[in-house]
VEXKEKOL-525794 format. One line per 2 residues: number of its first residue (from 0); their letters; for each residue z, y, x of N, C-alpha, C, O. Coordinates in pm, 1 decimal. Last residue first. Layout:
BEGIN
NUM> a> Z:Y:X:Z:Y:X:Z:Y:X:Z:Y:X  ...
% end
This chain:
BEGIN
172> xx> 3956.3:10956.9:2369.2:4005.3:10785.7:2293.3:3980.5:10885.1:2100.6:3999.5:10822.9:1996.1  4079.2:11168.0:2485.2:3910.8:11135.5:2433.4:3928.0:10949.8:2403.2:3879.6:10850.3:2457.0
170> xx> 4290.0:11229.1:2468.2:4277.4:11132.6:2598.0:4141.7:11168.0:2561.5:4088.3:11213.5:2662.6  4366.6:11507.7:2302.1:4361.4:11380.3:2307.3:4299.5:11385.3:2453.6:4270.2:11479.3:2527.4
168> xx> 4605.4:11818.7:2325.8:4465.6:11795.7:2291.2:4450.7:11596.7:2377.5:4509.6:11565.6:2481.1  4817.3:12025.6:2183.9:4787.8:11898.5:2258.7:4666.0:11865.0:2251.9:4612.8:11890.7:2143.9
166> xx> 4726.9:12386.1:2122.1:4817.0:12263.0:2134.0:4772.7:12146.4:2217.7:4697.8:12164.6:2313.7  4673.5:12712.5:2244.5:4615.2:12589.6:2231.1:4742.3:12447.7:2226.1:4825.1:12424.3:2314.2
164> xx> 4820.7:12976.3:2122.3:4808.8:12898.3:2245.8:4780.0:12789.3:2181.7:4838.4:12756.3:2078.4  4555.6:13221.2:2021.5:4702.0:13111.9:2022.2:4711.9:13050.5:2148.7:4642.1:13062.4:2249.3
162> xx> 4316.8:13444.8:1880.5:4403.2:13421.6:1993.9:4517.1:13335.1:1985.9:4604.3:13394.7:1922.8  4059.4:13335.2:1680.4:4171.1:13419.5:1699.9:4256.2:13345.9:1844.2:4251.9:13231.3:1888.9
160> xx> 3700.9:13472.0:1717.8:3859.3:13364.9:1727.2:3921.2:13452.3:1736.4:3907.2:13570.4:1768.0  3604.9:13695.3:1524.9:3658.9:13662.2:1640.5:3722.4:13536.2:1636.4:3797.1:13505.4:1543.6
158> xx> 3390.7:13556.7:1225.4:3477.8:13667.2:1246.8:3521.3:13655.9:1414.6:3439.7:13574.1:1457.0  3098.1:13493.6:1034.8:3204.8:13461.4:1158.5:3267.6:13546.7:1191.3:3203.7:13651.8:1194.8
156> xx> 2931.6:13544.7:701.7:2969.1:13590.9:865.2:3105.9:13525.6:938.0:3211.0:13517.6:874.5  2776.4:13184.1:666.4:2877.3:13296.3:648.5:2969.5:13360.7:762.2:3037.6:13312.0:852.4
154> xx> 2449.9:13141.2:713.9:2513.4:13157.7:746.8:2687.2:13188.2:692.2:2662.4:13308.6:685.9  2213.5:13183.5:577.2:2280.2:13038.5:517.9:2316.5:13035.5:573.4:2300.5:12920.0:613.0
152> xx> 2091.1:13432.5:691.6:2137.2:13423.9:543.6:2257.4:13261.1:494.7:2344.8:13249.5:408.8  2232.8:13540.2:980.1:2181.9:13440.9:934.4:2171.4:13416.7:770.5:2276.7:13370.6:726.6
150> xx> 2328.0:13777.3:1277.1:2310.9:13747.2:1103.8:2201.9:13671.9:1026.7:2092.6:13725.0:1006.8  2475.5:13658.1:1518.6:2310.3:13708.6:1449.0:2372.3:13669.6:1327.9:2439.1:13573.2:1290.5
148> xx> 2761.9:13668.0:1671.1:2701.4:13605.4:1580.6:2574.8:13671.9:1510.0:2608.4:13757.7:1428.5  2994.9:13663.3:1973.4:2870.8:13735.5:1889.5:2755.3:13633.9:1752.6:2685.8:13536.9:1783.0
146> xx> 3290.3:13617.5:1950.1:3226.0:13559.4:1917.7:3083.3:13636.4:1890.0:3064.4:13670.2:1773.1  3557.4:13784.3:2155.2:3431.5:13853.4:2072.3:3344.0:13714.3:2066.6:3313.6:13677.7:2180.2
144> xx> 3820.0:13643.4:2217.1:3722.3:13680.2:2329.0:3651.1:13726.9:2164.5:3712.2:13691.4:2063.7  4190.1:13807.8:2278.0:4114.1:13776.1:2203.4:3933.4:13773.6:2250.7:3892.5:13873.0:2310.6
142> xx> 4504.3:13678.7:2411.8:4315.0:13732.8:2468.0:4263.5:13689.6:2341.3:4277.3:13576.8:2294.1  4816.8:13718.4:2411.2:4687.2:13706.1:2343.9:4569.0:13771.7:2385.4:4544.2:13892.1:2391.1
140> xx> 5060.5:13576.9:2623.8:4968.9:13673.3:2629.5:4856.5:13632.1:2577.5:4785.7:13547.0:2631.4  5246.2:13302.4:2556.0:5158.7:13337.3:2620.3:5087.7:13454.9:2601.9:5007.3:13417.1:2516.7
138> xx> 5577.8:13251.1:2432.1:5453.5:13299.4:2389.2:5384.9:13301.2:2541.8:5459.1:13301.4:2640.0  5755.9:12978.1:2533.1:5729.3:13094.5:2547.3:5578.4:13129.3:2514.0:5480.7:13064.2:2551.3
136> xx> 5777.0:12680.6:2587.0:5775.0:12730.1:2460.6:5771.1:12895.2:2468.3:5795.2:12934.4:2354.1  5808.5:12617.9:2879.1:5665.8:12607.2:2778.4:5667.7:12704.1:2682.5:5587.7:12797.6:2678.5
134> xx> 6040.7:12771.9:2932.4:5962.1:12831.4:3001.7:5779.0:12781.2:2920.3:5678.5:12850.9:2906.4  6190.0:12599.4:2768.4:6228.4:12708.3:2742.2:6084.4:12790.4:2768.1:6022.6:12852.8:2681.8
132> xx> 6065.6:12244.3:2712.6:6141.1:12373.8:2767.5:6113.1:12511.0:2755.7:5996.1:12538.9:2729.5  6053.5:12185.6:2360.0:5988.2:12204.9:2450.2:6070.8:12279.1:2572.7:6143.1:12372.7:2538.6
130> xx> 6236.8:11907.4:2112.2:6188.6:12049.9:2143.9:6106.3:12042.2:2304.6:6092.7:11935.9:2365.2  6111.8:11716.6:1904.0:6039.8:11689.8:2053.7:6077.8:11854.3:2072.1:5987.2:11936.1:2055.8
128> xx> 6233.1:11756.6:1657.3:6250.3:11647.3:1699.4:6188.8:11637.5:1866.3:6228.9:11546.9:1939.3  6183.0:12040.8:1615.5:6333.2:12005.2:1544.6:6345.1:11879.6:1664.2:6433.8:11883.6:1749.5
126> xx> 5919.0:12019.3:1602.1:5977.0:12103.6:1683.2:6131.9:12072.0:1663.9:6188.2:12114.2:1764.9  5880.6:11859.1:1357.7:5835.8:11809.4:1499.3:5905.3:11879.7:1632.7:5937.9:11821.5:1736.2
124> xx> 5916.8:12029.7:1173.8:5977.4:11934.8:1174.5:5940.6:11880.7:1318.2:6044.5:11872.4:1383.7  5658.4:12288.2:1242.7:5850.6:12290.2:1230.5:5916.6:12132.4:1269.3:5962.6:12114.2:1382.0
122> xx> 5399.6:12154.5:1377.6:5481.4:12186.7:1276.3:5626.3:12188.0:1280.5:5697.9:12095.5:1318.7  5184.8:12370.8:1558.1:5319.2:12248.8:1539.0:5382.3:12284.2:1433.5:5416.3:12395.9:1394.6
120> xx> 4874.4:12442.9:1519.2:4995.0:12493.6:1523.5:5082.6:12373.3:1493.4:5050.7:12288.0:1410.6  4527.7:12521.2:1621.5:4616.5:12386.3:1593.3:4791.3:12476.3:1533.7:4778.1:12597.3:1514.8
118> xx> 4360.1:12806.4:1485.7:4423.7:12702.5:1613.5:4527.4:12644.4:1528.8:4587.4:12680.2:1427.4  4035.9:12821.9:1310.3:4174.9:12843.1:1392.8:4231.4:12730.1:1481.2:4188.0:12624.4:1526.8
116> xx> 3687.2:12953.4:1409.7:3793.3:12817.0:1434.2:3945.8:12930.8:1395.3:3966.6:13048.2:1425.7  3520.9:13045.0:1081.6:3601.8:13074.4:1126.3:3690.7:12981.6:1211.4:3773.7:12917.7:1146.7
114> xx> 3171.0:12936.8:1060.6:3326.5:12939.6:971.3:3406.0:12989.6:1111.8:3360.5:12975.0:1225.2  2911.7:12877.9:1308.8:2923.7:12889.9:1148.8:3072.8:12887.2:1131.9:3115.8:12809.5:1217.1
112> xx> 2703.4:13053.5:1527.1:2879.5:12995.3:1487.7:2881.1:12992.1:1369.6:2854.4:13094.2:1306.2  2365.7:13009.0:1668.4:2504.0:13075.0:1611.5:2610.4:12995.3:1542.4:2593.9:12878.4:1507.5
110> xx> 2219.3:12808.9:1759.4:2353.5:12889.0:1855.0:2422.6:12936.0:1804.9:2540.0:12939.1:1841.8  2041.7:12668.5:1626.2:1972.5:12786.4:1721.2:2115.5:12817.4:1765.0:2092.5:12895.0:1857.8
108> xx> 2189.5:12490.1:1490.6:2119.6:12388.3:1620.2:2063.4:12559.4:1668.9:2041.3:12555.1:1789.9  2559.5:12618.9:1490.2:2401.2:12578.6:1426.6:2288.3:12502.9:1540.2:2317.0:12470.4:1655.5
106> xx> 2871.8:12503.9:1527.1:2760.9:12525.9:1586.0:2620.6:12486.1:1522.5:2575.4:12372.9:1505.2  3171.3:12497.8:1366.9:3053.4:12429.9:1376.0:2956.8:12499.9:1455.2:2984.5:12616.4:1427.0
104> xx> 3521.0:12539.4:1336.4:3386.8:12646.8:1273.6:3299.9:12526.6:1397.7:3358.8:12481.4:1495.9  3823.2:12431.7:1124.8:3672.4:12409.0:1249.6:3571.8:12542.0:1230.4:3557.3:12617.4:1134.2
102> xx> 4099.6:12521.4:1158.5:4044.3:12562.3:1092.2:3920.5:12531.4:1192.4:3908.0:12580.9:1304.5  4366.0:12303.4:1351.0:4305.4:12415.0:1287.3:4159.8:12400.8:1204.5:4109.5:12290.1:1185.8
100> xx> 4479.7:11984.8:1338.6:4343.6:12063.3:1415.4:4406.7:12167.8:1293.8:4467.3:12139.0:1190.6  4857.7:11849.4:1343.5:4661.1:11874.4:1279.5:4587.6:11960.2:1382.9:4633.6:11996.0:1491.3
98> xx> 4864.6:11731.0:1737.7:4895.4:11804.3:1587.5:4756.4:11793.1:1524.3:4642.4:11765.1:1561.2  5058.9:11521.6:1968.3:4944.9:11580.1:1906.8:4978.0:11614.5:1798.3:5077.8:11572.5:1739.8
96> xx> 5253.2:11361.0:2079.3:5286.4:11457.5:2086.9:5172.2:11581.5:2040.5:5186.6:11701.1:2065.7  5286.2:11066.1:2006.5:5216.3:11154.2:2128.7:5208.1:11293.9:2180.5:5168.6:11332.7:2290.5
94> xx> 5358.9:11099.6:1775.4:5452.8:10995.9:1878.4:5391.6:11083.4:1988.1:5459.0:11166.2:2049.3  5128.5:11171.6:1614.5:5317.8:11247.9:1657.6:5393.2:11195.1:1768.6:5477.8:11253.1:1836.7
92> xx> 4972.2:10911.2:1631.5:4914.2:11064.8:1731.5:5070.5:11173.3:1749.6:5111.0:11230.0:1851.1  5151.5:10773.6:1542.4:5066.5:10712.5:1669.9:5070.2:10890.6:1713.9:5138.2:10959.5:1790.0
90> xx> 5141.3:10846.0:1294.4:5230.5:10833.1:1313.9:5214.9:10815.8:1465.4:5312.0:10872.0:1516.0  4821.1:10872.2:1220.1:4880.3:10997.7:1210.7:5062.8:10980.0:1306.4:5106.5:11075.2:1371.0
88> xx> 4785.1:10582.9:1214.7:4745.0:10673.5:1321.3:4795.5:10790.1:1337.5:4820.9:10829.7:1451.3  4915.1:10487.7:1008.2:5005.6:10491.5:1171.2:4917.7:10561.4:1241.4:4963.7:10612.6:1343.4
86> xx> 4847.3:10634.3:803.5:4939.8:10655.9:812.7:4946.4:10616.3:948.9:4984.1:10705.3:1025.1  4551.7:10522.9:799.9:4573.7:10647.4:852.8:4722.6:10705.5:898.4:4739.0:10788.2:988.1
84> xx> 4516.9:10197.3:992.8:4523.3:10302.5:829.4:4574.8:10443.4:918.6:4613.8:10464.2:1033.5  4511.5:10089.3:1257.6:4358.9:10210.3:1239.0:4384.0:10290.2:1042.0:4319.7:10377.6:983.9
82> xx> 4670.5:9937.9:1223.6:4667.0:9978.3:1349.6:4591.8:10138.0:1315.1:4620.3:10254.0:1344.8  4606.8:9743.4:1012.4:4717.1:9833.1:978.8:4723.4:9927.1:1135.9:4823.2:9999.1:1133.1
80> xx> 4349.3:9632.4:1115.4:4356.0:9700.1:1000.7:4470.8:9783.2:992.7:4448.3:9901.2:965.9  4467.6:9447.9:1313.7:4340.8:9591.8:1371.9:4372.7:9696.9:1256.5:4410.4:9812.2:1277.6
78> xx> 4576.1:9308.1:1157.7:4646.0:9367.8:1320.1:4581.0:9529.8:1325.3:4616.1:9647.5:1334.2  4374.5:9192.5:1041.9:4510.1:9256.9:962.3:4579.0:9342.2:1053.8:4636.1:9444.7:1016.5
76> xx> 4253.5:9076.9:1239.4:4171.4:9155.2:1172.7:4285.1:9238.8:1092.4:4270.2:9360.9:1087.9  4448.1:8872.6:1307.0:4368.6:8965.2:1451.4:4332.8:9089.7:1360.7:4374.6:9199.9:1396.2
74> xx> 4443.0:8692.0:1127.4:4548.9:8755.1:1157.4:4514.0:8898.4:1232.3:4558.1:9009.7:1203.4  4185.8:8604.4:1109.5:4221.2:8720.4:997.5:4346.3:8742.8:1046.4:4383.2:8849.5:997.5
72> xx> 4139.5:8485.8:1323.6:4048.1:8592.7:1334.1:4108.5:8677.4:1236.2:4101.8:8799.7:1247.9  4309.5:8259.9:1285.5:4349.3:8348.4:1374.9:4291.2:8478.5:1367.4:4357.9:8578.4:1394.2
70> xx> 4169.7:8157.0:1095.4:4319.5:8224.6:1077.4:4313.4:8303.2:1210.2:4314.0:8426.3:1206.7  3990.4:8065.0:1246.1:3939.2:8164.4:1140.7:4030.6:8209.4:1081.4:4007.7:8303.5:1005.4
68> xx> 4098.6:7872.3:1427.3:4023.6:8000.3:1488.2:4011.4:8137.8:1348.9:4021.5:8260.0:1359.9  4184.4:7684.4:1219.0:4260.0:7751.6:1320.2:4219.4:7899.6:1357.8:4277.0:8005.6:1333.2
66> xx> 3916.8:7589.5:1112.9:4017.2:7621.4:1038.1:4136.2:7737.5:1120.4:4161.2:7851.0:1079.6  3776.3:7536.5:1390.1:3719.1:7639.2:1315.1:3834.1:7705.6:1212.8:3856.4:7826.7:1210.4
64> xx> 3940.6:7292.2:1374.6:3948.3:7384.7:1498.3:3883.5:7542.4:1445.9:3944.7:7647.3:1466.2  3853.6:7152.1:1159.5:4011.0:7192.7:1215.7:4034.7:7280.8:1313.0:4141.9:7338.6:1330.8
62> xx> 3595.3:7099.8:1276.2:3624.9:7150.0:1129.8:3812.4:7212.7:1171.1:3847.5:7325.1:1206.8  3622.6:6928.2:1490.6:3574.0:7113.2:1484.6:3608.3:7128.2:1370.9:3695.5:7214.9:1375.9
60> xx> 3756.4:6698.5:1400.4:3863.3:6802.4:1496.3:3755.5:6939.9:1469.1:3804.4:7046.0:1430.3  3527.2:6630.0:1207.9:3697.0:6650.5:1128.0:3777.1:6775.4:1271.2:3828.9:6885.8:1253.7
58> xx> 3358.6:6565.8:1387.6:3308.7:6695.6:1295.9:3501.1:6749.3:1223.2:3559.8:6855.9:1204.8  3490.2:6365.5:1538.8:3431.0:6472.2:1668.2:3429.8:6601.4:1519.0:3486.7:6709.6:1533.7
56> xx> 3475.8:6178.6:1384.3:3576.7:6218.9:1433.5:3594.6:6338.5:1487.7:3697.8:6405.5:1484.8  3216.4:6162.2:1349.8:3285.9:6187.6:1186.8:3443.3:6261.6:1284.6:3499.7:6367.2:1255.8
54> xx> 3159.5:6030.9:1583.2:3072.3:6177.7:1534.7:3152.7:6244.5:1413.9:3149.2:6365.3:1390.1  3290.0:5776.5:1558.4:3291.8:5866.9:1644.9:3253.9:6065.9:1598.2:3316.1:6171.9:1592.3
52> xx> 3136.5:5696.7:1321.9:3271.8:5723.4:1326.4:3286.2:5798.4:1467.1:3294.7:5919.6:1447.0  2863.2:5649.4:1454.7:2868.9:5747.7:1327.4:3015.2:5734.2:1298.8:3019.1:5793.8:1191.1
50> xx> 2901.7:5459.8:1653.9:2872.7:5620.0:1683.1:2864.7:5697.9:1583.9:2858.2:5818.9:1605.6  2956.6:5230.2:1463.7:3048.2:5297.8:1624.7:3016.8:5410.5:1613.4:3098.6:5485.2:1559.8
48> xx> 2712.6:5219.3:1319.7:2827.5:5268.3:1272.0:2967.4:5310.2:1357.8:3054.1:5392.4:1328.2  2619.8:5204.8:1515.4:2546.7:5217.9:1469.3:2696.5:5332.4:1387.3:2744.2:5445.5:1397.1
46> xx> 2690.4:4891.4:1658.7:2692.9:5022.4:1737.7:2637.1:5142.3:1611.3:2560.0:5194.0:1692.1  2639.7:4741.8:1424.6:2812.0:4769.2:1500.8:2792.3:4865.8:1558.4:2868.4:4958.3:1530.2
44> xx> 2373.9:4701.3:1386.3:2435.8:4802.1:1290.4:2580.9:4797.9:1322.4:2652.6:4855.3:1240.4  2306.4:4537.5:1617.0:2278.5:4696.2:1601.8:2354.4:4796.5:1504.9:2386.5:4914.1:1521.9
42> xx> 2404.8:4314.6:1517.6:2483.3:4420.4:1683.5:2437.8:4563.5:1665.4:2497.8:4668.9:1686.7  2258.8:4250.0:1324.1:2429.5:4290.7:1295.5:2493.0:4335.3:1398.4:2605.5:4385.3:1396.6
40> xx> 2051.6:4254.7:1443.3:2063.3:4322.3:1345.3:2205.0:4322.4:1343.8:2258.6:4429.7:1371.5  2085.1:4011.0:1610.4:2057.9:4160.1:1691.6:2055.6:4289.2:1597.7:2056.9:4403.5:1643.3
38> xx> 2172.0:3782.3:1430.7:2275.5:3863.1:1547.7:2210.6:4014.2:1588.4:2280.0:4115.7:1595.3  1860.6:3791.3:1322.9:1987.5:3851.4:1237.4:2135.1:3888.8:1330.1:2199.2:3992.3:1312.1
36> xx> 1741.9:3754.0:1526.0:1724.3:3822.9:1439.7:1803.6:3920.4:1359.2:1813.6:4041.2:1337.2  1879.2:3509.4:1590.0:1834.2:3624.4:1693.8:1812.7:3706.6:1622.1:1898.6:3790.1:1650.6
34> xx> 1761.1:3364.0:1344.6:1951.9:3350.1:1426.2:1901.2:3508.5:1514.4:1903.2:3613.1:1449.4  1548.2:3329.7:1397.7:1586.5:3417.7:1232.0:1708.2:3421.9:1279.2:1770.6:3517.6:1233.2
32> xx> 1488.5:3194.8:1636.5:1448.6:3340.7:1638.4:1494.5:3386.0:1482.6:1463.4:3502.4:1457.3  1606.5:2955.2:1564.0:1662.8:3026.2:1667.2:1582.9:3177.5:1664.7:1650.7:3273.3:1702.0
30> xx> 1455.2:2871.5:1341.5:1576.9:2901.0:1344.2:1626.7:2984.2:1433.6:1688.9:3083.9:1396.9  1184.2:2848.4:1506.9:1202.0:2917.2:1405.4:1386.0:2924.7:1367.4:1422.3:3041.1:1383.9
28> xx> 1234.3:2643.7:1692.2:1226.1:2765.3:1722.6:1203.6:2871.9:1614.3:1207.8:2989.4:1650.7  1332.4:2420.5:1510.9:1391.4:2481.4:1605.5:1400.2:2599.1:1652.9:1503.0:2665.3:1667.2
26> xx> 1123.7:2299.1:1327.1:1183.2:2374.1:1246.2:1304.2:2447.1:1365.1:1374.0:2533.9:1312.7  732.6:2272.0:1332.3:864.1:2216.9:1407.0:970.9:2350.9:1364.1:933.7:2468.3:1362.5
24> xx> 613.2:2164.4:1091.7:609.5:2219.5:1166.8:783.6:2214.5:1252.7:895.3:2168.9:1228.6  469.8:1881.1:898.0:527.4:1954.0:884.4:600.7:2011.4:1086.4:626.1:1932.1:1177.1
22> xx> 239.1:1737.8:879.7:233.6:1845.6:789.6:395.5:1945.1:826.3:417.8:2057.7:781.9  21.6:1579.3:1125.6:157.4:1632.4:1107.7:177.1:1771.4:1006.4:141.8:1884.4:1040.2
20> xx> -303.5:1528.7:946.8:-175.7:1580.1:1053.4:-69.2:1576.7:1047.0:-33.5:1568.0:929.5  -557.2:1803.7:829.9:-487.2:1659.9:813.7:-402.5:1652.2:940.0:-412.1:1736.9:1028.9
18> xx> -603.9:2066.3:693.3:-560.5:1971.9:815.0:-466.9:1874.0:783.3:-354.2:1864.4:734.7  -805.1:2122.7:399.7:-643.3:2120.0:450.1:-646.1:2046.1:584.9:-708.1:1940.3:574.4
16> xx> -1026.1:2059.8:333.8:-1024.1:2235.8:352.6:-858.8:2247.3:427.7:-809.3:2342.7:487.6  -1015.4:1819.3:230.8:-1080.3:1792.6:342.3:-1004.9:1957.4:373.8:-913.2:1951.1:455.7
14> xx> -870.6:1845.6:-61.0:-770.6:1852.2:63.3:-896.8:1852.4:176.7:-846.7:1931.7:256.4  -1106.1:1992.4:-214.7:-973.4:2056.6:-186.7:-884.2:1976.0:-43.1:-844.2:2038.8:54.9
12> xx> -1260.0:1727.5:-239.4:-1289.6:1852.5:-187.8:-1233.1:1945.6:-99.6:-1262.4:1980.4:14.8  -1059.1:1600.6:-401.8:-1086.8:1528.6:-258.3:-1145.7:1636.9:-173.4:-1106.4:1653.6:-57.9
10> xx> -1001.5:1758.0:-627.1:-935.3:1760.0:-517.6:-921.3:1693.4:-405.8:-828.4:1699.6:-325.3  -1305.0:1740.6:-763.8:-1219.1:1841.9:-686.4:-1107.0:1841.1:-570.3:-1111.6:1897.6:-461.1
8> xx> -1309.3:1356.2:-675.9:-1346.9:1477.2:-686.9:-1285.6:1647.9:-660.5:-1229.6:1677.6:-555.0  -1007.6:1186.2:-580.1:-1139.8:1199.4:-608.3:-1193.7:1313.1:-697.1:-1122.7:1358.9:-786.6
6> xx> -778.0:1056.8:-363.0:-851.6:1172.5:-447.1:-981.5:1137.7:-467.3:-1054.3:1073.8:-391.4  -549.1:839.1:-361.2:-706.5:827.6:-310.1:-731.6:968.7:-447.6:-710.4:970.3:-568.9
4> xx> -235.9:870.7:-250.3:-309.1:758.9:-352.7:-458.7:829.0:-276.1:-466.9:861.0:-157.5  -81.0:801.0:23.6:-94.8:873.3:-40.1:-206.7:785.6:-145.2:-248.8:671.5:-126.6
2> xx> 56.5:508.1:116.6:195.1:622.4:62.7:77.3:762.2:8.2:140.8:845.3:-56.7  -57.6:224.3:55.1:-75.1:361.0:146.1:-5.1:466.9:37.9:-19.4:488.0:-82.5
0> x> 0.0:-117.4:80.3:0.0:0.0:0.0:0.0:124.1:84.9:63.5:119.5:190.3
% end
């Protein structure tokens, strides 16, 4: 008896188109390369995910670090802010021994003097608290100098300075 039966027609056709033979292929090296396959896939995706925790680690400390820095920047910035309100500057510049300004007068771009300058003057209360020696605090002899001023329509006339003694005047700060 023969283990295959006997084709006839179509499918005697059909198998000649098939190799006859050992039908079945050797099943070793195929295992060992779907094994390889799949170890080098599951090594890859260990390192893979290694370096994407790493990186997660590395974004959490800048994130925290940025958190830090950006307090710090608004502490810094609140610093600056109450430094520069007007009250401590005004309190800053007494400490120093500076006063209001007088009365400005401006310079036109052709030369002539626009408004009347006056001069600075101390105020009482300050004089109470920083007196001056004897020999400062003495009047000085008034020079008055002549401002010459052209008559300008969008001008208003300018008068002389007036004569004082000049107060404290800044660092240029």
């Amino acid at each position: 008896m023969s283990k295959k039966p006997e084709l006839r027609g179509r499918a005697a056709r059909l198998a000649r188109l098939l190799p006859s033979g050992p039908t079945q292929a050797a099943r070793t090296p195929f295992v060992l390369l779907v094994v390889l396959l799949l170890g080098g896939g599951l090594i890859t995706l260990l390192i893979l995910n290694s370096s994407l925790n790493e990186g997660s680690f590395q974004l959490s400390e800048l994130k925290k670090e940025t958190t830090e820095l950006t307090d710090q920047e608004q502490e810094l910035q609140r610093d600056v802010d109450a430094y520069s309100a007007p009250n401590a500057l005004q309190q800053r510049a007494r400490e120093l021994g500076m006063v209001p300004g007088g009365d400005p007068a401006f310079l036109n771009p052709d030369g002539t003097v626009r408004g009347v300058p006056g001069a600075a003057t101390r105020p009482s209360a300050l004089l109470q608290r920083d007196p001056r020696p004897q020999e400062v605090a003495s009047p000085a002899p008034s020079v008055s100098i002549p401002v010459p001023v052209p008559s300008v329509p969008s001008s208003p006339p300018a008068a002389p300075t007036p004569s004082a003694k000049p107060g404290p005047t800044t660092s240029g700060r």
